[in-house]
C-alpha positions as CSV (number, residue, x, y, z in Angstrom):
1,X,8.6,7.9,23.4
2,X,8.1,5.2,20.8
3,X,8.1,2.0,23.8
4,X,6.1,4.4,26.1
5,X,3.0,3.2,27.8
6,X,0.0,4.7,27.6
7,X,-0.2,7.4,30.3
8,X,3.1,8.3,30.2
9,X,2.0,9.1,26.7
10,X,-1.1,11.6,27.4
11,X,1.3,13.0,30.3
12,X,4.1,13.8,27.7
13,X,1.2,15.2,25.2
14,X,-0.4,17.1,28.6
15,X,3.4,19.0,28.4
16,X,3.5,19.7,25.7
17,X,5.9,17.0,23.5
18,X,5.2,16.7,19.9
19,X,7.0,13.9,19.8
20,X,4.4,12.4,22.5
21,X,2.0,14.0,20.2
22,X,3.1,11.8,17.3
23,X,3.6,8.1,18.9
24,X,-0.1,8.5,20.6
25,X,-1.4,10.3,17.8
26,X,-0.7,6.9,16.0
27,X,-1.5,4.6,18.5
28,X,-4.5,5.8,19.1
29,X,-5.3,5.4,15.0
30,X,-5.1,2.0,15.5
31,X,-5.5,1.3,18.9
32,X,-2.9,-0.1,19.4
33,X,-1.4,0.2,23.6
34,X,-4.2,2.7,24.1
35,X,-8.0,2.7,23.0
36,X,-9.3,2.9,19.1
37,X,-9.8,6.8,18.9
38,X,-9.2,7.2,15.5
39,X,-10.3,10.9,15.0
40,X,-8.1,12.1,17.9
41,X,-5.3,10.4,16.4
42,X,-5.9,12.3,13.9
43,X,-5.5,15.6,15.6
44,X,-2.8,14.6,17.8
45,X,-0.8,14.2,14.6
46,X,-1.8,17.4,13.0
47,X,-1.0,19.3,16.4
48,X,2.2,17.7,16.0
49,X,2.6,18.6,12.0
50,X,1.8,22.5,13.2
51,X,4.9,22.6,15.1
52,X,7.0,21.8,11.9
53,X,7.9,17.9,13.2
54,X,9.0,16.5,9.7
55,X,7.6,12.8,10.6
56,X,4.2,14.0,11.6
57,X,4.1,16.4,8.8
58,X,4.5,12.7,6.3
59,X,2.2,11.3,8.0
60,X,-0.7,14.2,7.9
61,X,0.1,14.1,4.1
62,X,-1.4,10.6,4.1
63,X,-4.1,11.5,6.1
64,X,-5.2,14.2,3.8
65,X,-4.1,11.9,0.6
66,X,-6.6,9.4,1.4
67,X,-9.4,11.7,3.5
68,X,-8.9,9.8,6.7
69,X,-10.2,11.6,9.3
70,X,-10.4,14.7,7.6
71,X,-11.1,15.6,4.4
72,X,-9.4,14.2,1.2
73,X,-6.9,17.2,-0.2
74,X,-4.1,16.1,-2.6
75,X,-3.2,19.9,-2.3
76,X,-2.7,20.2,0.8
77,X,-0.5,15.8,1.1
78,X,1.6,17.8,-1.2
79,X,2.0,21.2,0.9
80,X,2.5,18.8,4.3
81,X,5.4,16.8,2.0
82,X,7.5,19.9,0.8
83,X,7.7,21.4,4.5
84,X,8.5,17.9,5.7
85,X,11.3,17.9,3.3
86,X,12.4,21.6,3.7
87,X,12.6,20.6,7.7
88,X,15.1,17.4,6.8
89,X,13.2,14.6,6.1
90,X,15.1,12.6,3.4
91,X,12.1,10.5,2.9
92,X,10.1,13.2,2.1
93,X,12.8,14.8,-0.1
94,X,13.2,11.6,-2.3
95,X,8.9,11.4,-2.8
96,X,9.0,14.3,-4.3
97,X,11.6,13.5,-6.3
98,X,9.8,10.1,-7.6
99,X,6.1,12.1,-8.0
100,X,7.5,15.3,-9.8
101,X,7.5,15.3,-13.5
102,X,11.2,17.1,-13.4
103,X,13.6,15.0,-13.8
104,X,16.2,17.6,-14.1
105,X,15.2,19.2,-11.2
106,X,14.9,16.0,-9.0
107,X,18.6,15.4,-10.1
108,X,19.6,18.6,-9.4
109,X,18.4,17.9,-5.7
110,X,20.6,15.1,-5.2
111,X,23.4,16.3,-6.9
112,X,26.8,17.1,-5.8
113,X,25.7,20.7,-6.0
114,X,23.9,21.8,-2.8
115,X,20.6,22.5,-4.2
116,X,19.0,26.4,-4.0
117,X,16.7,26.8,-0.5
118,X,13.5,26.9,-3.1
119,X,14.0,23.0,-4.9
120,X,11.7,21.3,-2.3
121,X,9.1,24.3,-3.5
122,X,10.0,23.7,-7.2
123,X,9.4,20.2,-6.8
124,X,6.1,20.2,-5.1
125,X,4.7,22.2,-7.3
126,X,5.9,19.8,-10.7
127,X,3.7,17.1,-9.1
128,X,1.0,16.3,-11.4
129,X,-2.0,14.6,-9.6
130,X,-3.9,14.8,-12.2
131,X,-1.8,12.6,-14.4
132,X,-1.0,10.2,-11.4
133,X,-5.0,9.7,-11.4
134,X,-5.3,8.8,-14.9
135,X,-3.7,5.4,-15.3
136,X,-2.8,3.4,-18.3
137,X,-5.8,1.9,-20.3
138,X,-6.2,-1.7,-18.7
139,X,-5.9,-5.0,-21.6
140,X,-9.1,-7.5,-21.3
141,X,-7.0,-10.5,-20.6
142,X,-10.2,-12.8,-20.2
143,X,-13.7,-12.4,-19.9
144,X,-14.6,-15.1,-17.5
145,X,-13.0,-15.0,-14.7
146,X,-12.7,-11.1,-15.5
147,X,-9.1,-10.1,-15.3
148,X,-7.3,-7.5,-16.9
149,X,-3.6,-6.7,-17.4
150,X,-2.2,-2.9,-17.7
151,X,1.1,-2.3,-18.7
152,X,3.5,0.4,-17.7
153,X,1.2,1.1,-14.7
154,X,4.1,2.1,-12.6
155,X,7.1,4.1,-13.2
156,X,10.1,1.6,-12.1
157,X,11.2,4.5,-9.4
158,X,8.7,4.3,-7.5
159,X,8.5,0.0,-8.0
160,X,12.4,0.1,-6.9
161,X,10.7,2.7,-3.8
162,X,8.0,0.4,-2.5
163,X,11.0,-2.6,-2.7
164,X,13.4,-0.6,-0.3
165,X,10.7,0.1,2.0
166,X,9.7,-3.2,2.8
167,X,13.2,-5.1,2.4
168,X,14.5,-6.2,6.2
169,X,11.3,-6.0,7.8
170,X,9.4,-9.1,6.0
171,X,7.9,-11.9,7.9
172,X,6.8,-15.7,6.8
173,X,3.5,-15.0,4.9
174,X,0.0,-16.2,6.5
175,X,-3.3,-17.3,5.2
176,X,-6.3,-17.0,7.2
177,X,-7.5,-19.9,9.2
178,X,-10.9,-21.5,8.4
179,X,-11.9,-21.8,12.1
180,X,-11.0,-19.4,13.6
181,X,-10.1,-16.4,11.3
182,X,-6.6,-15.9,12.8
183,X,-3.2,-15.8,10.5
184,X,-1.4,-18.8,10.3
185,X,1.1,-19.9,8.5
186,X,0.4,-22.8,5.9
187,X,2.8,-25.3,4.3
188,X,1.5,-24.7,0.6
189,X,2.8,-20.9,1.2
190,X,6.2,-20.2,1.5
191,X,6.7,-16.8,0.2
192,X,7.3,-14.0,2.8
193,X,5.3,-10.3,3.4
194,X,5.1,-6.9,4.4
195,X,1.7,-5.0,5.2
196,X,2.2,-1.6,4.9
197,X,-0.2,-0.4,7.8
198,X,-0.7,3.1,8.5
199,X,2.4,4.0,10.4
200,X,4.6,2.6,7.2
201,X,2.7,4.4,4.5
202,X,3.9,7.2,2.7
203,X,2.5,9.5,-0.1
204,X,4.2,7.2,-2.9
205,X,2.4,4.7,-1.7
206,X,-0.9,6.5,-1.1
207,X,-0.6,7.7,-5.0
208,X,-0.2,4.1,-6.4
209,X,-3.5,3.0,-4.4
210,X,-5.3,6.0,-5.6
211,X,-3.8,5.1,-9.3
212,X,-4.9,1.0,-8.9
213,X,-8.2,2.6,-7.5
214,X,-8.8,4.8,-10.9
215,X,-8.0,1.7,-12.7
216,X,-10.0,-0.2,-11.2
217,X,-13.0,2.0,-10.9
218,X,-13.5,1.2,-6.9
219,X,-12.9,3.7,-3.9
220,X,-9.7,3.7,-2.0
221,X,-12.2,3.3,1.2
222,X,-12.8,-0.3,0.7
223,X,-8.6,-1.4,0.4
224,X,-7.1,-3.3,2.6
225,X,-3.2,-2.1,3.9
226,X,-1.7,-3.4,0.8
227,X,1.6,-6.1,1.1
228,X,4.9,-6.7,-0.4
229,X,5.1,-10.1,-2.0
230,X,8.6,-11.5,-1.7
231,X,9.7,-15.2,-3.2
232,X,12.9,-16.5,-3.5
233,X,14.1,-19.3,-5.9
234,X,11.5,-22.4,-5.0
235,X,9.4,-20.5,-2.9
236,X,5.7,-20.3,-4.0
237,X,2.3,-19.7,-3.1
238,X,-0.2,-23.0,-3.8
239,X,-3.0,-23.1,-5.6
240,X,-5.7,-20.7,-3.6
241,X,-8.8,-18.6,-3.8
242,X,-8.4,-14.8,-3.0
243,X,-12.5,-14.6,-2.4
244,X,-13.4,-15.2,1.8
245,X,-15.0,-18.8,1.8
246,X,-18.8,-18.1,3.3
247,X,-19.1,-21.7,4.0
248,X,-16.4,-20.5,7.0
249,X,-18.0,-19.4,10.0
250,X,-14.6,-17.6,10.8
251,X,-14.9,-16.1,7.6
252,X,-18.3,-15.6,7.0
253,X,-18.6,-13.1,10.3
254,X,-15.4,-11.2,8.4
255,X,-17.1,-11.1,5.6
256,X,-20.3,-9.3,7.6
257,X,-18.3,-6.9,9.3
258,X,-15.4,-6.1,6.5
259,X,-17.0,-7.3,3.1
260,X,-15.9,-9.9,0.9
261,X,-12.7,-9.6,-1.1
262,X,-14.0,-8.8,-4.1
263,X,-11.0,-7.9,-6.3
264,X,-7.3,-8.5,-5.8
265,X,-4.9,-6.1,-8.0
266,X,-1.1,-7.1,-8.6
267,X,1.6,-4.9,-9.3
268,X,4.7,-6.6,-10.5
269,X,7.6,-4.5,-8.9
270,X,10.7,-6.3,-10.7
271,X,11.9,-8.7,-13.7
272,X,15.2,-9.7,-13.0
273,X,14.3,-13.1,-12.5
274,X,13.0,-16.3,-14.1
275,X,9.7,-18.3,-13.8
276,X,7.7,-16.9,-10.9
277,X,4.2,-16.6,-13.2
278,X,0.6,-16.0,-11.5
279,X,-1.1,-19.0,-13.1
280,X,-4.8,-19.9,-13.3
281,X,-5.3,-23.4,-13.7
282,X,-8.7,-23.7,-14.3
283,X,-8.6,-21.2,-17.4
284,X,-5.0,-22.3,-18.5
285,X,-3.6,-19.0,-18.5
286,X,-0.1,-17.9,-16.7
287,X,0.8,-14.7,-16.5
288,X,4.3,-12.3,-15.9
289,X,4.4,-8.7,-15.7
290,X,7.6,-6.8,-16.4
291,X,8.1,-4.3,-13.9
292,X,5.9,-1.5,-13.3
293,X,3.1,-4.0,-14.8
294,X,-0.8,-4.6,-13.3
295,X,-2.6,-8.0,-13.5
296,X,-5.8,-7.8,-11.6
297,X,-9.1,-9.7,-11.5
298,X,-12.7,-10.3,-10.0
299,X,-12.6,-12.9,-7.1
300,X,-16.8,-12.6,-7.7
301,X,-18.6,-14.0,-10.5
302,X,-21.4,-11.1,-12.2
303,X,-23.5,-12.3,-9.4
304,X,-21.9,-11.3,-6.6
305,X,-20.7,-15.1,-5.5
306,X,-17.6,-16.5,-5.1
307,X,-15.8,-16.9,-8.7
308,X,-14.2,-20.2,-8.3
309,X,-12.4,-20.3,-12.0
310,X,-9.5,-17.6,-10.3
311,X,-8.4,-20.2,-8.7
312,X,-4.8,-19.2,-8.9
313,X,-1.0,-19.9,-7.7
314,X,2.3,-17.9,-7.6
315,X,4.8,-20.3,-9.1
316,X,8.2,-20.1,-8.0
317,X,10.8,-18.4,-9.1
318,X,13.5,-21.0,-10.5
319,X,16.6,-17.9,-10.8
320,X,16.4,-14.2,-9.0
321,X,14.4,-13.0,-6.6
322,X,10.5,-11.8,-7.2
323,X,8.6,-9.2,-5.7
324,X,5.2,-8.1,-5.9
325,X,2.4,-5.2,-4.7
326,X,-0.8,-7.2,-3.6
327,X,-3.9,-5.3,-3.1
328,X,-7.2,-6.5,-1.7
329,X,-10.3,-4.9,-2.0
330,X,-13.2,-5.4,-0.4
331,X,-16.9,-5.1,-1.0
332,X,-19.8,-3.3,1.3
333,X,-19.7,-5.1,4.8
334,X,-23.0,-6.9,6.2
């Protein structure tokens, strides 16, 4: 089903396949190999998480996580997770693990000891939104640019989580092109990436973005798919501005239909290696999170224009291996 063209897609769906139900209900999210139809995406998937199907069931709890297409319900993410994980799903199993606040428990589930039929219940119900929501308080690291640091903003779990999930399956990093808009690679950036579009996200990950949104103080609504920064020893990201340049034509009609990036948030998701700082040149400050750690700052001056002192690199790692959460956000489009 997953390489199916389109009609052999709404055929399959037509009789009945919930896997058919899935693959479209996806596509059709994103338009991708069938037309943008976003809302019945939406129900295709949920038509497929009625029948029990463990992967649509993860990725209805995303829907409802972060209210796409139906309306936001942390109660109900969690409900579609725990019968996920009671029909199989190790994925689901091992979220609940990293969001409940039983650690016992969660131990107990992966134990030697077959765990009791009612665990994935136990679990579920030892997830603490609330507290997710509530982040850290954030540091004033400067005033101008505005950046802030907050420490422990992460448990390492779920840092070590969002590394296995995009290990194997990064690509040479991109910038966008002045001219046209399109990704490109460029020789100042040699650091690779992961976007975690909707298809790869899971509730882990749908937590930390509403966490780095309460930080922040700005709506999930306006994020971009956030990416998994990877550098090995030497490999580094030049000096660059976060902020779309205007004076781009290319980037000037993105920043009319998407918003400008008006914040970028960093989550440092190890510390086992050496060098590797974010550094701001203009403001002579160089930064390194331990893991689990937030840096994130204003690409926009008080204003509302582009804030040209975070001009900014990601030196290289001389020993080890970094990785890093990057998210964008953006501000109202037109």
């Amino acid at each position: 089903m997953k390489n199916a063209d389109y009609e052999t897609l709404v055929q399959a769906c037509r009789d009945g396949d919930t896997d058919a139900w899935r693959v479209l209900g996806l596509r059709l999210m994103k338009g991708d190999r069938a037309p943008l139809r976003p809302q019945d995406g939406a129900d295709l998937l949920a038509n497929a998480a009625e029948t029990g199907d463990p992967e649509a069931l993860r990725h209805v709890a995303v829907l409802s996580a972060k209210g796409l297409h139906r309306e936001q319900n942390w109660a109900l993410a969690l409900d579609c997770l725990q019968t996920a994980a009671e029909n199989g799903s190790a994925s689901a199993r091992r979220q609940l693990a990293l969001l409940t606040g039983e650690q016992k428990l969660a131990a107990q589930a992966f134990g030697t000891i077959p765990p009791t039929p009612d665990v994935w219940r136990r679990l579920r119900r030892a997830v603490d939104i609330e507290a997710w929501l509530n982040p850290p308080p954030k540091r004033i690291v400067l005033q101008s640019p505005r950046v802030r640091a907050v420490e422990g903003f992460l448990p390492r779990p779920l840092c070590d989580w969002i590394v296995a999930r995009a290990k194997g399956r990064l690509r040479p990093a991109r910038v966008y092109g002045r001219e046209d808009g399109a990704a490109m690679l460029e020789e100042g950036r040699t650091n690779s990436e992961f976007a975690f579009e909707l298809e790869d996200f899971d509730l882990v990950l749908a937590v930390a973005q509403a966490r780095i949104a309460a930080a922040m103080s700005l709506p999930v609504a306006q994020f971009e798919p956030p990416n998994a920064l990877h550098y090995k020893p030497g490999q580094a990201f030049s000096r660059h501005f976060d902020f779309l340049d205007p004076a781009a034509p290319a980037l000037a009609r993105d920043i009319a239909a998407n918003g400008q990036r008006i914040a970028t948030f960093l989550l440092y998701l190890n510390d086992d290696y050496e060098g590797g700082e974010t550094q701001f040149p203009m403001v002579d400050l160089r930064h390194r999170g331990a893991a689990g750690d937030a840096l994130y700052f204003a690409n926009i001056d008080a204003s509302g224009a582009p804030d040209r002192l975070t001009l900014h690199e990601g030196l290289p790692p001389t020993r080890g291996e970094k990785w890093l959460l990057s998210q964008f956000v953006r501000g109202p489009a037109g």
